[in-house]
Each structure stands twice: as C-alpha cells, then as structure tokens.
VOBA-1610 file (N, C-alpha, C; in pm, whole numbers, padded with zeros to 5 digits, always signed):
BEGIN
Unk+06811+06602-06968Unk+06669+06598-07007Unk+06622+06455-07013Unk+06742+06384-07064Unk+06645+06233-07084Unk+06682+06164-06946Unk+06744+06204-06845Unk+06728+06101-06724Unk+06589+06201-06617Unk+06574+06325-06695Unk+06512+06359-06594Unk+06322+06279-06633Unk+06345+06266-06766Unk+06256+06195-06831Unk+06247+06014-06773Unk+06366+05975-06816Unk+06332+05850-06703Unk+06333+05881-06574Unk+06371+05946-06468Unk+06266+05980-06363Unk+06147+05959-06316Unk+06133+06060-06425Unk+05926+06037-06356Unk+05885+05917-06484Unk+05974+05848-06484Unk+05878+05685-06582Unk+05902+05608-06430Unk+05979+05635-06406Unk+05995+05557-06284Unk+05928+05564-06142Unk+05901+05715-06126Unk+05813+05733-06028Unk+05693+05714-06075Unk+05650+05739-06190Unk+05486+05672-06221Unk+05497+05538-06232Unk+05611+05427-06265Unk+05569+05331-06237Unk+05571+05259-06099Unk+05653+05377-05988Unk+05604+05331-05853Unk+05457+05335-05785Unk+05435+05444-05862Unk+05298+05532-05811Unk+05199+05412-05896Unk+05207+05348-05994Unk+05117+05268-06052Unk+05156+05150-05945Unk+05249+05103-05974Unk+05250+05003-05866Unk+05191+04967-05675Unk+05225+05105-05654Unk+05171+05141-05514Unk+05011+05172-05502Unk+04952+05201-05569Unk+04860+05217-05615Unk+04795+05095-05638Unk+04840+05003-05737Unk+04776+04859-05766Unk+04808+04791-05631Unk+04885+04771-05564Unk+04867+04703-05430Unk+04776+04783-05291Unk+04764+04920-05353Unk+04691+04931-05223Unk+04528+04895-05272Unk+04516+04886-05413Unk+04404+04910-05444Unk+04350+04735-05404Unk+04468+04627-05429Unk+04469+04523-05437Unk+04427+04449-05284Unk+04504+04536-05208Unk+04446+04529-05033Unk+04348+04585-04980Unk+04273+04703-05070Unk+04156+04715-04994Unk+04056+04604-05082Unk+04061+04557-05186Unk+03956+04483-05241Unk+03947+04349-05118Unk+04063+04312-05081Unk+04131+04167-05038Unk+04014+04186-04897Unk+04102+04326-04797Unk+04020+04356-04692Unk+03854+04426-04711Unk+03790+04430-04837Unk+03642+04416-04851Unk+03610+04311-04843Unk+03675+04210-04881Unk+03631+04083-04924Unk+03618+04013-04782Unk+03748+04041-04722Unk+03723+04036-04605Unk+03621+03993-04495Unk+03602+04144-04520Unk+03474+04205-04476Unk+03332+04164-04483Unk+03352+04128-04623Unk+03191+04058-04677Unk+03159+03985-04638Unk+03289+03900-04630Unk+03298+03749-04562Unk+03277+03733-04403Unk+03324+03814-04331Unk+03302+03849-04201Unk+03118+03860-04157Unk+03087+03968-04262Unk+02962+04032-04221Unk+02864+03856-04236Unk+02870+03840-04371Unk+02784+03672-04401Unk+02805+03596-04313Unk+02942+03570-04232Unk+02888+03500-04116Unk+02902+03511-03997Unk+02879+03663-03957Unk+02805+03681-03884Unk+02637+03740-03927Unk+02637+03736-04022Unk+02476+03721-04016Unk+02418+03569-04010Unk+02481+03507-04053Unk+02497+03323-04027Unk+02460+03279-03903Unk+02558+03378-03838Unk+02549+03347-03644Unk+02462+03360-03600Unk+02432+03486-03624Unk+02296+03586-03563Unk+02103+03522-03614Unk+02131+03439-03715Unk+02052+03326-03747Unk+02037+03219-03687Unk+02152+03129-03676Unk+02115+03039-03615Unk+02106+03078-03446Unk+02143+03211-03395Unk+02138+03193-03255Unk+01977+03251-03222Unk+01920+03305-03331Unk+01788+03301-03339Unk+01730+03226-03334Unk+01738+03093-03445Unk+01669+02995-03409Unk+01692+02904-03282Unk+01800+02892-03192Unk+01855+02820-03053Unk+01733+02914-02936Unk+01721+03051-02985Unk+01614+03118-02872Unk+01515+03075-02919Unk+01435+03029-03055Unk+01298+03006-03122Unk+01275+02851-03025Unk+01342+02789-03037Unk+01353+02653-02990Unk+01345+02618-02892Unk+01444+02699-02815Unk+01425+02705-02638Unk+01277+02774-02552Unk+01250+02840-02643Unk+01119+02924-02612Unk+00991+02813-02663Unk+01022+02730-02754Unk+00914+02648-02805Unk+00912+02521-02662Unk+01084+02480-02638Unk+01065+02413-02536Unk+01000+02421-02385Unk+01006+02574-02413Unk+00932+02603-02203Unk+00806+02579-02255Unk+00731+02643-02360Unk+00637+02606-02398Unk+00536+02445-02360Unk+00619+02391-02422Unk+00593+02221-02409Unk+00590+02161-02295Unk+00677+02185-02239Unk+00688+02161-02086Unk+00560+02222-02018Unk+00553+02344-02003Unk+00462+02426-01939Unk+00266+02338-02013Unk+00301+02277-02093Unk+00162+02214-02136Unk+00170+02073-02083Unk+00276+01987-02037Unk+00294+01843-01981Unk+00269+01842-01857Unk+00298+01968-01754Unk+00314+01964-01589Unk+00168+02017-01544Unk+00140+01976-01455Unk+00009+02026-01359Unk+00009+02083-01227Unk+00141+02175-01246Unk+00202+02208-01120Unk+00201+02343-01142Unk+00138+02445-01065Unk+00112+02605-01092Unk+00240+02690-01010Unk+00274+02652-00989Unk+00455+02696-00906Unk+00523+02687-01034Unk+00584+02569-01056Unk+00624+02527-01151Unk+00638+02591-01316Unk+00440+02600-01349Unk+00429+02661-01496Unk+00499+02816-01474Unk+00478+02865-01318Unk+00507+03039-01291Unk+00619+03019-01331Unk+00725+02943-01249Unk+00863+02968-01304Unk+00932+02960-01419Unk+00821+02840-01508Unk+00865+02813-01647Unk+00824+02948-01757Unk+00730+03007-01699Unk+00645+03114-01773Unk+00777+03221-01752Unk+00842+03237-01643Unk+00941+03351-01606Unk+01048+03405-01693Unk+01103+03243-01706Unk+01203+03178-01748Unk+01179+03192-01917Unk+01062+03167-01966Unk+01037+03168-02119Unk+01044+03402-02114Unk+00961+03428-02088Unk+01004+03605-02045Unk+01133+03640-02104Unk+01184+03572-02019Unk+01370+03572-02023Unk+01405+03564-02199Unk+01379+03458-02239Unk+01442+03386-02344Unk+01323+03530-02458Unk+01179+03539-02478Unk+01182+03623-02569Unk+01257+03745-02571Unk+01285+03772-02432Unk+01309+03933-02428Unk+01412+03976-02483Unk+01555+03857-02484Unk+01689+03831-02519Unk+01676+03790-02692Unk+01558+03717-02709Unk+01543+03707-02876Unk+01500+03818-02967Unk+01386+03916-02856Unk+01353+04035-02932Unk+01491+04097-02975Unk+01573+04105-02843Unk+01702+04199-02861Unk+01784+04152-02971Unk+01790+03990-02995Unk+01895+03953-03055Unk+01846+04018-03231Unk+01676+04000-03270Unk+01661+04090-03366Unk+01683+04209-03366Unk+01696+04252-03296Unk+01783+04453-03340Unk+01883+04519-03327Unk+01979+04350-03298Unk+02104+04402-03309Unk+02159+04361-03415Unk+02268+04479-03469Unk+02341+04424-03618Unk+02463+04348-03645Unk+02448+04279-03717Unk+02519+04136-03746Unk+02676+04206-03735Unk+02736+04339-03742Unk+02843+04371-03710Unk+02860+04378-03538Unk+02810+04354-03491Unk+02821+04360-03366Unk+02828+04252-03278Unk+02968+04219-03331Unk+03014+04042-03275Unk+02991+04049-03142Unk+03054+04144-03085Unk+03053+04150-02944Unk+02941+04104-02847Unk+02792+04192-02875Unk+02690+04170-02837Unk+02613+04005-02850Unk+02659+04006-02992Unk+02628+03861-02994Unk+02667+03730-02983Unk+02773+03753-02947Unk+02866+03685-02825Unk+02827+03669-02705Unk+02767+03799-02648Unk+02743+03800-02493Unk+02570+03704-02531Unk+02543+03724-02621Unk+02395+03676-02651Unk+02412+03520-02640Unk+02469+03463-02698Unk+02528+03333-02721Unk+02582+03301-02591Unk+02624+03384-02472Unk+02679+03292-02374Unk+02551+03304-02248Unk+02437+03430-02281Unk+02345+03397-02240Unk+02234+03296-02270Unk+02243+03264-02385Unk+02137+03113-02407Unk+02226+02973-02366Unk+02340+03008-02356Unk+02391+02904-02295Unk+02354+02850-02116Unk+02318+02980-02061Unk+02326+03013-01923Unk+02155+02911-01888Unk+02091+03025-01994Unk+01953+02965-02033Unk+01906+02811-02025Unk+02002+02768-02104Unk+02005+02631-02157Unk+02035+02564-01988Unk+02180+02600-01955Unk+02154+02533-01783Unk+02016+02531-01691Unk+01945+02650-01696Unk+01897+02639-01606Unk+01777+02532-01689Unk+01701+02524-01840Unk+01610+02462-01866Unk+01634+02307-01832Unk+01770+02299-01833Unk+01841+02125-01804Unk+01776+02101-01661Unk+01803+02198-01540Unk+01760+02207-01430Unk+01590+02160-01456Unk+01521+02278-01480Unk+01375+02250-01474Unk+01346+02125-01559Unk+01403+02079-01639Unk+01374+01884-01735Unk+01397+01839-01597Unk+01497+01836-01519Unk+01533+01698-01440Unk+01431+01697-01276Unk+01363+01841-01296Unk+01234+01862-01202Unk+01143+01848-01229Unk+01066+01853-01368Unk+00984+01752-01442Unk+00979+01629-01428Unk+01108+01602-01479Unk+01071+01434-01503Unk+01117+01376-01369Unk+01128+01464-01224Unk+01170+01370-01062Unk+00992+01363-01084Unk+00906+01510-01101Unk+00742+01504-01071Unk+00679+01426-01173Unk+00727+01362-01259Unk+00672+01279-01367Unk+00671+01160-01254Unk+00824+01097-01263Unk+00843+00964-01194Unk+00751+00954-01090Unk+00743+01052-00987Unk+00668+01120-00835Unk+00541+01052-00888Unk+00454+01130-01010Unk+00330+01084-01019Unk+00269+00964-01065Unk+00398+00917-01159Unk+00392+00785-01227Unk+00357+00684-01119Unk+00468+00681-00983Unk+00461+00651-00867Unk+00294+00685-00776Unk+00251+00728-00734Unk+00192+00802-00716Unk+00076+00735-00776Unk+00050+00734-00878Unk-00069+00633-00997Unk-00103+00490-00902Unk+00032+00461-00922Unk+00039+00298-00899Unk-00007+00238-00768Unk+00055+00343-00674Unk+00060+00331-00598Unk-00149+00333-00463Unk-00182+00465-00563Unk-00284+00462-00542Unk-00413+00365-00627Unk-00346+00340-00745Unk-00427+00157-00830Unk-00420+00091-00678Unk-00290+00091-00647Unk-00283-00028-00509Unk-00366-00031-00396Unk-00359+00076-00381Unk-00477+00107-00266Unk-00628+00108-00298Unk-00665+00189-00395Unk-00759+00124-00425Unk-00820+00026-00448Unk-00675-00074-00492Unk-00725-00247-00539Unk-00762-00298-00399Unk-00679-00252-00256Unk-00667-00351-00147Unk-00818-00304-00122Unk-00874-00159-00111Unk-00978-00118-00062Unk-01099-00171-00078Unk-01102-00187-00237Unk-01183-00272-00304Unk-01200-00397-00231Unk-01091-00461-00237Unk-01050-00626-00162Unk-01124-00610-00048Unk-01093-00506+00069Unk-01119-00519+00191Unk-01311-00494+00191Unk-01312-00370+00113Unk-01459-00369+00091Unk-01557-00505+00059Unk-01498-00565-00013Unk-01591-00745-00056Unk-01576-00788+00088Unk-01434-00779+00135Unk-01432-00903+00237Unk-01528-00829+00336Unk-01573-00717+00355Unk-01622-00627+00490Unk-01761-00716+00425Unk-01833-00680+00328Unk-01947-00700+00302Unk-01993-00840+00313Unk-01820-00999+00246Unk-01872-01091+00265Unk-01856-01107+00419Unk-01801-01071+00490Unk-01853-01117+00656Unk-01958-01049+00724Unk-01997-00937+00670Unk-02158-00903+00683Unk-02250-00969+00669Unk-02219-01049+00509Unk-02354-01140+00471Unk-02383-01233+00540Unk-02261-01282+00584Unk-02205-01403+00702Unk-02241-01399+00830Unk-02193-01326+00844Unk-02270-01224+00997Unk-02443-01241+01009Unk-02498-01198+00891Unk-02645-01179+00899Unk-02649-01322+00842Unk-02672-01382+00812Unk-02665-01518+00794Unk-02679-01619+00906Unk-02542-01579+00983Unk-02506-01672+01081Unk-02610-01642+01231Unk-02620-01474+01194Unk-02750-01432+01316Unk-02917-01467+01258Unk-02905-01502+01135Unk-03026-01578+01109Unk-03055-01724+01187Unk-02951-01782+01146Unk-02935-01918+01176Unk-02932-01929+01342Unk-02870-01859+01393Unk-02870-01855+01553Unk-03023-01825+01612Unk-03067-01747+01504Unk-03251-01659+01573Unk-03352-01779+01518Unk-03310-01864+01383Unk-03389-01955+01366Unk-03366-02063+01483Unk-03223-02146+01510Unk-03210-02181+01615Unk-03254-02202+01748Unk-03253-02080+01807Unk-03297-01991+01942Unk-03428-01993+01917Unk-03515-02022+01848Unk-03676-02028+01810Unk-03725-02121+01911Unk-03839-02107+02001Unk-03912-02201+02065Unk-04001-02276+01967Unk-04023-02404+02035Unk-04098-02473+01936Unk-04215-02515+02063Unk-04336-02528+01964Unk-04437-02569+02055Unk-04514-02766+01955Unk-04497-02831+02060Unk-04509-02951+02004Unk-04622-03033+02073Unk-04664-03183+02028Unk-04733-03247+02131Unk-04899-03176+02128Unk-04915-03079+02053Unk-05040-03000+02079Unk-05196-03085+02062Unk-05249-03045+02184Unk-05379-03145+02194Unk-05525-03066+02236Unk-05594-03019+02163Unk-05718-02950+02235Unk-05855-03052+02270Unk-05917-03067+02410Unk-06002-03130+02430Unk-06110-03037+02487Unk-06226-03047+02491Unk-06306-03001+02587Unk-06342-03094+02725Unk-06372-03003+02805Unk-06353-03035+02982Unk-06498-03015+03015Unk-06545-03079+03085Unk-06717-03053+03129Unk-06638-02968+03281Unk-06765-02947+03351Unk-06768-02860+03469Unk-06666-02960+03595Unk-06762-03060+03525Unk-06706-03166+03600Unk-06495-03218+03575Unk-06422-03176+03508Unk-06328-03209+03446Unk-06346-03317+03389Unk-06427-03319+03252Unk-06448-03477+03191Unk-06404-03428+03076Unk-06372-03526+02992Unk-06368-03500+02860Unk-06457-03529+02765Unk-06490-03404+02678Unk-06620-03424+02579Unk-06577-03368+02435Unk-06668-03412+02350Unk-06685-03343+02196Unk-06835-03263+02188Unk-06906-03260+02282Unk-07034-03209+02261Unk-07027-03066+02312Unk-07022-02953+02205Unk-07004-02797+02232Unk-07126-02776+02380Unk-07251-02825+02394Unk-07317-02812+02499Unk-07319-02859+02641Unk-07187-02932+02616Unk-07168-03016+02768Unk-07051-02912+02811Unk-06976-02859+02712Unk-06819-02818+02755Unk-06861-02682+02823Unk-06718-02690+02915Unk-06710-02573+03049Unk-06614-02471+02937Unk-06512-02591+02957Unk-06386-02505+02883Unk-06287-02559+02780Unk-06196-02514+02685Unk-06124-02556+02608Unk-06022-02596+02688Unk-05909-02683+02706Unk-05793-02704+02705Unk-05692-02757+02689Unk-05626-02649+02605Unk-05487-02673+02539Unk-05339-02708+02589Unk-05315-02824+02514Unk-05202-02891+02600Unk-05098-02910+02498Unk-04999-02898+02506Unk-04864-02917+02432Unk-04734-02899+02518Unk-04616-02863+02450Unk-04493-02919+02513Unk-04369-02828+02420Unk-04317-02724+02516Unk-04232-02625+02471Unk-04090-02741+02489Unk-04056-02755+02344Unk-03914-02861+02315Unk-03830-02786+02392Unk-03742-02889+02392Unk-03585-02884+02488Unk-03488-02791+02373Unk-03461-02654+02401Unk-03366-02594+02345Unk-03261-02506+02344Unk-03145-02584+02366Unk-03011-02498+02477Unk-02967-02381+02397Unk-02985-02347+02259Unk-02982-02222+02172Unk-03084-02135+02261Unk-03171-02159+02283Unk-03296-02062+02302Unk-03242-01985+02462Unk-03243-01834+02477Unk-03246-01783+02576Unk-03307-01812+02665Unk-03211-01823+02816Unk-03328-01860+02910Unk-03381-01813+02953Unk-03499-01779+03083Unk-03579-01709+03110Unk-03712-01678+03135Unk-03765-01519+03157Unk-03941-01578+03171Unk-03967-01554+03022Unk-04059-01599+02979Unk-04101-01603+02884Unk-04297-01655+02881Unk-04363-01526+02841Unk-04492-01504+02796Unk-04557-01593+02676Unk-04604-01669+02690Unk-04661-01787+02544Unk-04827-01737+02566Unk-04819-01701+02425Unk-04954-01649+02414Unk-05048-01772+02292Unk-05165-01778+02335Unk-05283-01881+02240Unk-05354-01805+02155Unk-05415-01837+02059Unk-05521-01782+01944Unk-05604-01889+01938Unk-05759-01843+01974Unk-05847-01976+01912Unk-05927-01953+01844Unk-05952-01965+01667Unk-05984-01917+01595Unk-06131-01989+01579Unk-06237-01947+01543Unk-06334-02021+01507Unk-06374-02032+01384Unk-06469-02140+01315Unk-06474-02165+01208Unk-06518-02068+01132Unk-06570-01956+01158Unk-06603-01817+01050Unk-06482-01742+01065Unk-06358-01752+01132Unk-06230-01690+01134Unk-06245-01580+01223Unk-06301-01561+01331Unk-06343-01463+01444Unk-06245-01541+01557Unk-06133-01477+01621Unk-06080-01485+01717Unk-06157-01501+01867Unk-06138-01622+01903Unk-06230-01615+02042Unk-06118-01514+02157Unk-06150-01389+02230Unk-06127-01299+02310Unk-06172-01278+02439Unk-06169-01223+02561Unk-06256-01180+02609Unk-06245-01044+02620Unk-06101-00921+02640Unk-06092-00837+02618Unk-06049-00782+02460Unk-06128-00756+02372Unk-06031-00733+02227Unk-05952-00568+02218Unk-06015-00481+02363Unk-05888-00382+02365Unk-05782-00371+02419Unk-05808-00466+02518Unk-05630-00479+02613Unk-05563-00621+02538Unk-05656-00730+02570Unk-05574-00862+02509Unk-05525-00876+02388Unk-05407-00804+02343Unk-05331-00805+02220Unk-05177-00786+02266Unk-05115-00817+02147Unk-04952-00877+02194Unk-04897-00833+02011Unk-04753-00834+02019Unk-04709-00775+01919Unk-04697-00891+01813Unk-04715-00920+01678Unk-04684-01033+01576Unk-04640-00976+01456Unk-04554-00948+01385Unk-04481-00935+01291Unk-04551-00779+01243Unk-04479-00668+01409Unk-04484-00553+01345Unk-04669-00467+01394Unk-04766-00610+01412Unk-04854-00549+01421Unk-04949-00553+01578Unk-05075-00523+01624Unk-05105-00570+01738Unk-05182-00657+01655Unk-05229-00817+01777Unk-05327-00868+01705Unk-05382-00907+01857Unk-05501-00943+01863Unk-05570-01043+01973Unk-05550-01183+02010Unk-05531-01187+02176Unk-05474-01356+02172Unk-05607-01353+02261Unk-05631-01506+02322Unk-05725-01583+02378Unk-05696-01567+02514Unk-05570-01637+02505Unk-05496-01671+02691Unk-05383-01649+02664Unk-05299-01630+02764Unk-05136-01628+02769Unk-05127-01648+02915Unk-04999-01703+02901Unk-04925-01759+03080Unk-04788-01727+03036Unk-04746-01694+03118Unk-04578-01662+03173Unk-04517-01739+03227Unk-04448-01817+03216Unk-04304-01947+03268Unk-04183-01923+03247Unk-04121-01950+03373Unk-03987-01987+03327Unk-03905-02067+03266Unk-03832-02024+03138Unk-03805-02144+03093Unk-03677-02148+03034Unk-03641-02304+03130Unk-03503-02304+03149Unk-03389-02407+03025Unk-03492-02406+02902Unk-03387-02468+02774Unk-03452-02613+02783Unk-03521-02640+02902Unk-03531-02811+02922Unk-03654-02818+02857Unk-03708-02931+02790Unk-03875-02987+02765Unk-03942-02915+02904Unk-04062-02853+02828Unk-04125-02750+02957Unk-04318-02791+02926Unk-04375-02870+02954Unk-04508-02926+02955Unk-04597-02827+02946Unk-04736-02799+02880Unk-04794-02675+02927Unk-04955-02718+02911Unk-05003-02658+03026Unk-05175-02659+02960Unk-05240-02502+02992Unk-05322-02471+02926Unk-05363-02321+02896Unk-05507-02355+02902Unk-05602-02315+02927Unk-05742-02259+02900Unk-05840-02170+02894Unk-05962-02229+02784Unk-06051-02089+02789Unk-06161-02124+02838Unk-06221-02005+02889Unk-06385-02082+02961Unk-06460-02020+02836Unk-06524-02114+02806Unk-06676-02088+02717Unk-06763-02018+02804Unk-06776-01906+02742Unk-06925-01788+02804Unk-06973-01774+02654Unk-06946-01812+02565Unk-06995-01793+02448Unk-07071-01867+02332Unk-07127-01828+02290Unk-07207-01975+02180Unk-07077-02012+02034Unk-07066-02103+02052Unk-06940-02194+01983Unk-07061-02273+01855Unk-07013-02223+01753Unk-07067-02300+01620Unk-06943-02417+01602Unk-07066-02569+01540Unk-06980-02663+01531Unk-06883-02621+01424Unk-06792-02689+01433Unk-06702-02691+01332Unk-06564-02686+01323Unk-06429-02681+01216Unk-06329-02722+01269Unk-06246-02565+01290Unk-06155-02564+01431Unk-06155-02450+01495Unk-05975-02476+01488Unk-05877-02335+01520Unk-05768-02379+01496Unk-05703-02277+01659Unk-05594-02367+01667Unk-05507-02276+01781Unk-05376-02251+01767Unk-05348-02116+01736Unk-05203-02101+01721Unk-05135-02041+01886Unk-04974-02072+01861Unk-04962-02078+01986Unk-04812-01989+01968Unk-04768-01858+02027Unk-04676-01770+02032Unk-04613-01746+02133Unk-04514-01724+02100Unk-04375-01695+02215Unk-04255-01601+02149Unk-04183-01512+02214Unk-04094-01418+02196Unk-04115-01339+02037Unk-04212-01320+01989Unk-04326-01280+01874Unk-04314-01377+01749Unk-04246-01481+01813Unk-04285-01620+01658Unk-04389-01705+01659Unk-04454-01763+01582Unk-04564-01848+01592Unk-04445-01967+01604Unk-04498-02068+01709Unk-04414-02171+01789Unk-04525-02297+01726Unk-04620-02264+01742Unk-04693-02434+01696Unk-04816-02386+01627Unk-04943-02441+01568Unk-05068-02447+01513Unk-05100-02584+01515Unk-05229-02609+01560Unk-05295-02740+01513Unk-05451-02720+01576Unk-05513-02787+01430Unk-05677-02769+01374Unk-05753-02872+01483Unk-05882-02868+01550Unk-05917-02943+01562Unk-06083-02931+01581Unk-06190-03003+01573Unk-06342-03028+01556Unk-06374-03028+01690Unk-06524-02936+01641Unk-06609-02920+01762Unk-06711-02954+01706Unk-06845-03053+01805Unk-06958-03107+01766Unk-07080-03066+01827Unk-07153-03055+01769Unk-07311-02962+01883Unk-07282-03042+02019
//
C-alpha cells in the first residue's frame, strides 16, 4: 500500500513536471511569436514607407522634366509602385513570404528609377548645354546683326558721299542781255535775248555721258519765264516744275563751257531776276542778277 502510494507521488510529480515544461515552452514559443509578429509588422512599415518615398520620388521628377515620353513612362512606372503599395497594405504582417517577394520588388523598382535619374540628369546636362549654347548664338547673331546694320549705315553713307561727289557743278555763271544786233546791254528795251553762260566743272566721280541741263529764269514777282508751261517741265525733288531752256551735251568728266538762251517775246519788269541751273535732277548752280528799263 505505501509503495503503491509513493507511486503515484511520483507520477504526479512527473506529470507536474511535464506539464511545467511544456507549459514553460509554449509561453517561450508565444513569446516567440510575439516577437516574430512585431517585427514583422516593423518590416511591413518601413517597406511601406520605401514605396511612400519612391512614389513621392517619380512624382518630383515627373514635375522637373519637360519631356511628355518621358513623364508617360515615369507616370507608368509610379502605377507600378502604388499598385504594389496598395497590396503591401492588405497583406498580413504574418506573411513573411509575400513580403519578401514585396521587398525584392521595390528593389527591382529602385533599379529601374536609378535608370530614369541618369536619363534625367543626361536631358538636364543636354539642356543645360543646349541654353548656352543657344546664349551663344544668339550673342554672335546679335554681333552679326550690329555689324550687318553698321555696314549698311556705311554703305548708305559711303553712297551718299559718292552721289554728293558724282554731283555736277555749274560755275562761272554770267547773265547778260544781247541786242538783235549781238551787243551787250542793261536796257530791258533794247534786249533781243537773255544769255546765260557758265561752266559745268571738271568731275571724274560724275558719270559720263549725255546729259540734259535744264535753266529757270525767275522774275522779280517770282513767275517763271516759260514758253510752253504744259510740256516744258522736268522732274525736281519728286515733283514736275517748269524750266525756261534746256540743251543736251555730252559730257565727258572734263570742264565743259556752256551758253543757253531765251528770246524775250515778253514784257520784262525791271528788277533783280534769278537763274537756276539743273542737271541729273540736282540744282548745279543759281546766281541773281538786274534788269534796267
């Protein structure tokens, strides 16, 4: 009786014992467990925030580039990264596995965004380039533009100076009156005719050629002496005006002598009368001179 009594002291103190260690190993393997689950919910956090980040980065990018190819693929590419972050929220933190494969897809991710940075910043450098390059051109354009305009001014300048040049000059100018007889008078009632004498200067600028020299003889109330006033006109700065006489010569650059005249058919008031004298449409000479009853 009394060993059968120590017996079962002995099997209850196996059964207590077996008991306290298994009870002792499942607490150990909860603990485990707890510990397991916290970090992988740890994981599953921060690999949330690595997709928050990467998704903030296409973002940024996609606002720096001005390239519509480019934003498409970055826009694709960001697609990618929420669609894998939505997922990574609904899966449970026991599910190492998945989020493992999650983790080696933002890694994959991460390559290709390295890719699209180093295609950014070739089209950064490209445009940076690109800037400068066109400052440059524009600067030379600019440059070339002054210089186009200063040899224009130069140009018109220098064809001033050549047309002032090339100008006939009428010099020597002498008006007398002529009786019938060829005499010379001052008395408006003796005179036949006016005539005007001067001297086209020597000028090797001046084109050679025929050349038309037209007279004006103005009288002292400012009435053009004429005899036709609808045909006898000639062009002067743009407009028609009436000449007196004109003669045509050739003229060959050398001192060229000239005399011109008008016949009086008309009543001539005394007084002081003027003659201008034209060629290739410039006024070439003027000079005033007195008429007496």
């Amino acid at each position: 009786m009394k060993n059968k009594q120590t017996l079962w002291i002995v099997i209850v103190i196996v059964l207590l014992v077996v008991i306290a260690g298994a009870v002792f190993y499942i607490i150990q393997q909860r603990n485990q467990l707890t510990d397991l689950v916290q970090q992988s919910e740890l994981a599953k956090e921060e690999l949330a925030d690595e997709y928050n980040d990467l998704s903030i980065q296409y973002e940024g990018y996609k606002l720096q580039i001005n390239n519509d190819s480019l934003i498409a693929q970055l826009e694709t590419e960001q697609l990618k990264v929420q669609r894998l972050q939505e997922e990574l929220r609904t899966v449970k933190s026991t599910d190492a596995k998945r989020i493992n494969e999650l983790k080696k897809e933002l890694e994959t991710l991460r390559a290709i965004m390295r890719g699209y940075v180093a295609q950014i910043d070739s089209l950064d450098r490209l445009n940076k380039q690109l800037i400068v390059e066109k400052a440059e051109i524009s600067g030379r354009y600019q440059q070339a533009t002054q210089t186009v305009t200063q040899l224009s001014a130069e140009k018109e300048k220098l064809t001033e100076t050549v047309q002032i040049a090339s100008k006939l000059d009428a010099g020597n100018i002498n008006v007398r009156g002529i009786t019938d007889k060829n005499k010379t008078t001052d008395k408006i009632k003796k005179m036949d005719q006016l005539e005007i004498q001067f001297t086209i200067t020597k000028n090797i600028t001046a084109n050679p050629g025929e050349k038309t020299i037209y007279i004006r003889i103005q009288r002292p109330d400012d009435d053009v002496l004429v005899k036709n006033p609808g045909a006898d006109v000639f062009t002067y700065e743009n407009k028609k005006i009436n000449y007196s006489a004109k003669r045509t010569i050739e003229y060959t650059g050398e001192e060229t002598p000239m005399n011109m005249y008008w016949k009086i058919e008309e009543f001539l008031l005394p007084g002081t009368y003027r003659v201008d004298i034209f060629a290739d449409g410039n006024l070439i000479g003027r000079k005033s001179f007195k008429l007496d009853k």
